[in-house]
Phi, psi and omega in degrees: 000141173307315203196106147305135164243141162221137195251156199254014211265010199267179189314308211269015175247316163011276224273037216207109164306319214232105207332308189298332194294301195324307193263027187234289192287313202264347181096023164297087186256008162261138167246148185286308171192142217224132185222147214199111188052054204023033153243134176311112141277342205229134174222156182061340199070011149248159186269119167319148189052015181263127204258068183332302189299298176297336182308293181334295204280345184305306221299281155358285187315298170304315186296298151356308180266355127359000000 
């Protein structure tokens, strides 16, 4: 990634002065938002152009034939 974002405002960040230690030490494992080859992929914490819903039932199917 070009550029991570993280928001620090959540529980498990509380108790931590110091922003870089926070997302090293606390388990920041969501990015807020993520940019890759100067374009936004991830806003919000979903990934743009990603068809959720269709991954989900792809998945389902393939686990099924399994």
């Amino acid at each position: 990634a070009d550029l991570a974002l993280f928001k620090l405002d959540e529980l498990r960040f509380s108790g931590s002065h110091d922003p870089i230690s926070a997302l090293l030490l606390c388990g920041a494992d969501r990015a807020d938002r993520v940019m890759i080859a100067g374009k936004w992929r991830v806003i919000d914490g979903q990934v743009e152009g990603l068809d959720l819903k269709g991954l989900i039932a792809d998945h389902t199917q393939a686990a099924r034939q399994l």
